[in-house]
C-alpha positions as CSV (number, residue, x, y, z in Angstrom):
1,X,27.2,9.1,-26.3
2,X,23.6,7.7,-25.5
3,X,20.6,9.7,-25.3
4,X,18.3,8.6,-22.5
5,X,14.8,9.7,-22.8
6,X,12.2,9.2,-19.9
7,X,8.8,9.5,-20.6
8,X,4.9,9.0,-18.6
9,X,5.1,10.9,-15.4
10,X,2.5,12.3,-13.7
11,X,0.2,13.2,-11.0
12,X,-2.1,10.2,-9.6
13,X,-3.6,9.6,-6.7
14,X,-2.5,7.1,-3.8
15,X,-3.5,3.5,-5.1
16,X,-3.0,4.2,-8.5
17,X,-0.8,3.0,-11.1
18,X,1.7,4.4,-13.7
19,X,4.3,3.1,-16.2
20,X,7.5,4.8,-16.5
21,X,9.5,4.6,-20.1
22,X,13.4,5.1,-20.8
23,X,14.1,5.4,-24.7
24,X,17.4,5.4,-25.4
25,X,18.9,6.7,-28.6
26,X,22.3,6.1,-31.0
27,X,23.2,5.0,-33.7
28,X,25.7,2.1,-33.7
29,X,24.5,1.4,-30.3
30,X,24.0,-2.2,-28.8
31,X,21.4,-1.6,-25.9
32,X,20.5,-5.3,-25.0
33,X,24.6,-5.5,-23.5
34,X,23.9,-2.5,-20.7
35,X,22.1,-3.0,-17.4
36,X,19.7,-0.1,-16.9
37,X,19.1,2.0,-14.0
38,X,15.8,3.0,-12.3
39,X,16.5,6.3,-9.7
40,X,14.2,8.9,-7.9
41,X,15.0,11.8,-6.2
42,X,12.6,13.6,-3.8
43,X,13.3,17.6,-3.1
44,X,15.7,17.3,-0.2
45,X,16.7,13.9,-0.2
46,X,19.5,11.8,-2.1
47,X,18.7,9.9,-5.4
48,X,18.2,6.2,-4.6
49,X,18.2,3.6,-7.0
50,X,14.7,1.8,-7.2
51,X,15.4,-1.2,-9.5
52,X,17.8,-2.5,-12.1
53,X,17.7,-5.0,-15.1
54,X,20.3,-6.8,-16.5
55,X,21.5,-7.2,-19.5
56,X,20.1,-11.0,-19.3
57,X,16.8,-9.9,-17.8
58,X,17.7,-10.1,-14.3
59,X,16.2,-7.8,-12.2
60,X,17.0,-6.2,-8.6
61,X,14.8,-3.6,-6.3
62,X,14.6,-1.5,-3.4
63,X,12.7,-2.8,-0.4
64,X,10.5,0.5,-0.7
65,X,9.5,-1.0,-4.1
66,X,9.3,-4.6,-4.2
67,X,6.6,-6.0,-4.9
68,X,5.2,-2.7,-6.2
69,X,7.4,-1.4,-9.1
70,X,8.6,-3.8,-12.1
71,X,11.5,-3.0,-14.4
72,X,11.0,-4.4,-18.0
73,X,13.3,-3.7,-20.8
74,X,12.4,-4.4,-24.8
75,X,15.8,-4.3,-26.5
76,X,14.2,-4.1,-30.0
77,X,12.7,-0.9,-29.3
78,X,15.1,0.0,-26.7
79,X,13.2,1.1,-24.3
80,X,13.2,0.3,-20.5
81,X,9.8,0.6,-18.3
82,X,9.0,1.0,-14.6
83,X,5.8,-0.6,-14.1
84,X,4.4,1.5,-10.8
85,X,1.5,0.0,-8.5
86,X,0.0,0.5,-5.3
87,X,1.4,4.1,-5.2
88,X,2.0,6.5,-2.2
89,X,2.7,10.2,-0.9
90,X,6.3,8.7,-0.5
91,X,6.8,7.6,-4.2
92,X,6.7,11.3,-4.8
93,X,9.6,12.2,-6.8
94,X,11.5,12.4,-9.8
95,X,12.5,9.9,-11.9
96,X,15.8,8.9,-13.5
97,X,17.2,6.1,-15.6
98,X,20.6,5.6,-16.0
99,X,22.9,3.4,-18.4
100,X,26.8,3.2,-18.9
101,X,27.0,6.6,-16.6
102,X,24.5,8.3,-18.7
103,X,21.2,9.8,-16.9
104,X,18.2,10.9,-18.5
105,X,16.6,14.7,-18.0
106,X,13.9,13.1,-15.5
107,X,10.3,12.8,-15.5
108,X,7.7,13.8,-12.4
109,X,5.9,11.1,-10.1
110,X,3.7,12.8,-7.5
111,X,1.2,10.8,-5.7
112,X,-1.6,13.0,-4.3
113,X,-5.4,13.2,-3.6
C-alpha cells in the first residue's frame, strides 16, 4: 500500500502564498500512472476536492481555487505540489492528497492576520 506524505502547511496571512507537497512512498510502485488528489476540510464542513492532475499532466480545479492554486506533480521524485496564492480566511483548512483511495495524514493551512 502507498504511503502519502503531505508536507509545508502553515499559518500566513491573507495575500500570502504557500506550496503544499505530497510524497508518496513504495517500493515497486509506478506513481506517474495515478491521478492525484488535492482535498481540504474545514472544522464543520465536508472535505472538498480542490484540484486534481492526471496521470498525463492534466489538471482540473475548484472554482474557489482557480486561478489561485496550481497542482504540479514530479514523477521522478514523486511528489505532488499545491502551489497556493492570493490566500484567504476561507482557505483555512486542512489539507489532504489522495491517490488510488489512499489519503495522507493532512497538513494545516490557516490564513490569518
Amino acid at each position: 500500500q502507498v504511503l502519502l506524505v503531505e508536507s509545508g502547511g502553515g499559518l500566513v496571512p491573507p495575500g500570502g502564498s504557500l506550496t503544499l507537497s505530497c510524497a508518496a512512498s513504495r517500493t515497486r510502485f509506478t506513481f506517474d500512472i495515478y491521478d492525484v488528489h488535492w482535498y481540504r476540510q474545514a472544522p464543520g464542513t465536508q472535505r472538498e476536492m480542490v484540484a486534481t492532475i492526471t496521470s498525463g499532466g492534466g489538471t482540473e480545479y475548484s472554482d474557489s481555487v482557480k486561478g489561485r492554486f496550481t497542482i504540479s506533480r514530479d514523477n521522478a521524485k514523486r511528489t505532488v505540489y499545491l502551489r497556493m496564492t492570493k490566500l484567504t480566511p476561507e482557505d483555512t483548512a486542512k489539507y489532504y492528497c489522495k491517490m488510488i483511495g489512499t489519503w495522507g495524514q493532512g497538513t494545516q493551512v490557516t490564513v490569518s492576520s
